[in-house]
C-alpha positions, 0 to 999 in steps of 0.5 A, spaced: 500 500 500 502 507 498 503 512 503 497 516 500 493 509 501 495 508 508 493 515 509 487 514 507 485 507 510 487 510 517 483 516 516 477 512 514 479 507 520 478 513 525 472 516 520 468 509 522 470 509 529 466 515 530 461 512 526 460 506 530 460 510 538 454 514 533 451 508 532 452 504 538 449 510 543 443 510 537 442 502 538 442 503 545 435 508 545 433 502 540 434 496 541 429 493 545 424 495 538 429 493 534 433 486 537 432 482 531 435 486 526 440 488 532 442 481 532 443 480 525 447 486 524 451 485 530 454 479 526 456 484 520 459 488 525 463 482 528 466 480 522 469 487 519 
């Protein structure tokens, strides 16, 4: 991988992160609503 790329990896890396605290704090609010579709995404989540 070039410098550039890694750059950009970790920058996504750390854009990603943000976006997961995000989505925990909202799955939080949700999960009781949405525990079916909590458990299969949870195994998409597991697998990155």
């Amino acid at each position: 991988m070039t410098e550039t790329g890694e750059l950009l990896h970790h920058g996504f890396k750390m854009q990603f992160a943000e976006t997961e605290k995000q989505a925990v704090l909202e799955k939080q609010t949700t999960f009781r609503v949405q525990r079916t579709e909590d458990r299969s995404g949870g195994v998409i989540a597991s697998q990155i």
